[in-house]
C-alpha positions in Angstrom: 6.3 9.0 7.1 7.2 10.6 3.7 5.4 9.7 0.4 5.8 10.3 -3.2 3.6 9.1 -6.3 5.0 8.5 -9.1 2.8 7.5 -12.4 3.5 4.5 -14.6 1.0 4.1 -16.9 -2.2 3.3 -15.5 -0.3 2.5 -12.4 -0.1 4.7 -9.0 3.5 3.9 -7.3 3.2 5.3 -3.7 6.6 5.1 -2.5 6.6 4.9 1.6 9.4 5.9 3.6 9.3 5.8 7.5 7.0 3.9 10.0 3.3 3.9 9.5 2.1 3.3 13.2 -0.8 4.5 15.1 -0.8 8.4 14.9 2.6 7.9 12.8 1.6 7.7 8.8 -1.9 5.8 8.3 -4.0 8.7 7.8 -1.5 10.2 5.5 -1.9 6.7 3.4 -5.3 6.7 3.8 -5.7 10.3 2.1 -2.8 9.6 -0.8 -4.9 6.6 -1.7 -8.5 8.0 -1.5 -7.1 11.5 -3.8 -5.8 8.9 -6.1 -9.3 7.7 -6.6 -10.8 10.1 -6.6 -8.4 11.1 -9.4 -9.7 8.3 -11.5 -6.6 6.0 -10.3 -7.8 2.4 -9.9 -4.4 0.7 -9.8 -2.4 1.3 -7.2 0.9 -0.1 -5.8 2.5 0.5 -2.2 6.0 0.6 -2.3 7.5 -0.8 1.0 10.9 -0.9 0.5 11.6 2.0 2.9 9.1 0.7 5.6 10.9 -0.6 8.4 8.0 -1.3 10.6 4.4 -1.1 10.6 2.2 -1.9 13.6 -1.6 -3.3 13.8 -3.0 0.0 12.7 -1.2 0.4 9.9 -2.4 -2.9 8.4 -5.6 -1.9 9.5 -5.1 1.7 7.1 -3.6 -0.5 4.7 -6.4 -2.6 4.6 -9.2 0.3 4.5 -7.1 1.6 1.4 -7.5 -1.6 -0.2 -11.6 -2.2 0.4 -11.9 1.7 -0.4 -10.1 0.9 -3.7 -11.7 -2.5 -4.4 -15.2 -0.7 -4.2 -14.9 1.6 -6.8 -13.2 -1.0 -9.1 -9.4 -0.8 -8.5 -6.6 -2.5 -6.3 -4.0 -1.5 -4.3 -1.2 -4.1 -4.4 2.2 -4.3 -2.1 5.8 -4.1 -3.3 9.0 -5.7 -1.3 7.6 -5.5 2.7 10.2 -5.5 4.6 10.4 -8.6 6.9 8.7 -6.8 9.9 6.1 -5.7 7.9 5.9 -9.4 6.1 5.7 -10.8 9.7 3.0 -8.4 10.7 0.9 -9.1 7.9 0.9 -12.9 8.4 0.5 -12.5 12.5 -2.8 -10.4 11.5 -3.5 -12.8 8.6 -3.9 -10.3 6.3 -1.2 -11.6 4.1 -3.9 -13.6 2.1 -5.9 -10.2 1.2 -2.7 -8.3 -0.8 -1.2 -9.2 -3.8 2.7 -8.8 -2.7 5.5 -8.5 -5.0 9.1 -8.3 -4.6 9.8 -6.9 -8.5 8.1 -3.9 -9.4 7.8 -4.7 -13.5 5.7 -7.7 -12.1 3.4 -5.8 -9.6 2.7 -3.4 -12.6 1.9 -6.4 -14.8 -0.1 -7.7 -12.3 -3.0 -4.8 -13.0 
């Protein structure tokens, strides 16, 4: 997996390119998003375009990203899942916990 950050505003783009599986990725996303904070950067947005597939642990780091972030104040929101990664999220129900948008003007405006 392969990420870059990009600042927009207040707002932390993380784009993601490659899987994020078990041992492929999660910790990788897990450190990105806990330096961000750490940083000061509440509002943060995963890019997903470029994610072809993501298994049960990557929610789960996905997850721990956003409780991490939602306990010092911010949120981590998702832009354009690709359908595997749409069809994981609602398998493991966690589709009801992220904001998901498909337009990235609106995920911005969303913080």
């Amino acid at each position: 997996m392969r990420t870059t950050i990009r600042q927009i505003g207040d707002v932390s783009v993380i784009d993601l390119s490659g899987r994020i599986t078990i041992g492929e990725g999660g910790v990788m996303l897990r450190e990105q998003v806990r330096e961000l904070l750490e940083s000061h950067q509440r509002h943060i947005v995963l890019n997903l375009r470029h994610v072809p597939y993501m298994d049960s642990a990557g929610i789960l780091e996905m997850v721990n990203c956003h409780k991490l972030a939602k306990e010092r104040g911010g949120a981590v929101k998702l832009l354009q899942p690709a359908e595997k990664v749409r069809d994981v999220l609602q398998i493991t129900r966690f589709d009801d916990v992220f904001e998901t948008y498909q337009d990235e003007r609106d995920a911005i405006a969303s913080f």
